[in-house]
Phi, psi and omega in degrees: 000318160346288202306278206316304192291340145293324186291311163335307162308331208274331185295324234277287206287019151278329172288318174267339189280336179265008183268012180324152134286324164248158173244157209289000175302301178297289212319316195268003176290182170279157178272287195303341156300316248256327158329292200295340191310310173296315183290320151334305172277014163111322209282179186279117210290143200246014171329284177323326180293295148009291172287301163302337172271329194290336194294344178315291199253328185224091201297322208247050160287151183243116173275354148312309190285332203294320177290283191344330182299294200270018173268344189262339178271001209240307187296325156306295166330299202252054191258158166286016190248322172310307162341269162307328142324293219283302163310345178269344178277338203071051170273186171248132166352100189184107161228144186230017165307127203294173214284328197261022174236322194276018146313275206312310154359267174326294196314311202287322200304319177310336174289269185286029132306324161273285204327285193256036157291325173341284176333300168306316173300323201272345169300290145009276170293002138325279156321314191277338165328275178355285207287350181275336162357279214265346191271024188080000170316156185278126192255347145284345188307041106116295195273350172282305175322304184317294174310280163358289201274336168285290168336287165299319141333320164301268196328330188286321215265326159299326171280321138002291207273311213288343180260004151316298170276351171312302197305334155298338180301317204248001184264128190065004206270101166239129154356297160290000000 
């Protein structure tokens, strides 16, 4: 019983020391890279960690450059066209986007969120295509034929939708 309990201290504090978001590493990067970088991904501006670790190891860091970064990489970030790359990937949902870009933001990732659960379905019926194909079924039988064609017909009319919506996706979608 001894044991566990240092050692349990010892976890606790690997645990909290390693949830740093910077590291005295970061400190010596350019800040405005080191901005765009954070702002380009989304992530949340880290300025405050930022000030605090760095202020640490290296007092004359410009935490000036370090916002200018990430406001130029966030402004990047927070486009409709990203949204949708993002939602077409199945990313998960996460904006930090200023209050007049993240309607639209939002609105296109949604877009391309059907695409792709879209996606995922018609694959799916892909497969039961496939398998009723491939499984030695008698593909004259009458109720195999029938399911076939009821599957392709689902699949034509979901790649449809799905190209539908590209074009809703991707229409009017400016880089800025």
């Amino acid at each position: 019983m001894k044991l566990c309990v240092p050692f349990s201290l010892l976890l606790l504090s690997f645990a909290f020391t390693s949830c740093s978001s910077i590291s005295r590493e970061d400190c010596s990067k350019d800040m405005r890279d080191f901005g765009y970088e954070h702002g380009r991904k989304g992530m949340s501006n880290l300025l405050e960690d930022v000030r605090k670790t760095c202020q640490k190891h290296e007092p004359a860091v410009d935490l000036a450059r370090y916002q200018t970064g990430f406001e130029a990489g966030w402004t990047e970030y927070c486009t409709p066209f990203n949204g949708y790359r993002m939602g077409v990937k199945g990313d998960l949902y996460k904006s930090f986007c200023p209050p007049e870009r993240e309607d639209l933001f939002h609105d296109r990732f949604l877009i391309g969120k059907k695409v792709y659960d879209k996606k995922d379905q018609a694959k799916e019926l892909e497969e039961k295509i496939l398998d009723l194909s491939e499984d030695g079924k008698d593909l004259t039988s009458p109720s195999t034929h029938d399911e076939l064609n009821r599957y392709r017909i689902e699949l034509r009319d979901l790649n449809k939708e799905i190209q539908g919506l590209e074009q809703q996706g991707m229409s009017n979608v400016h880089i800025n």
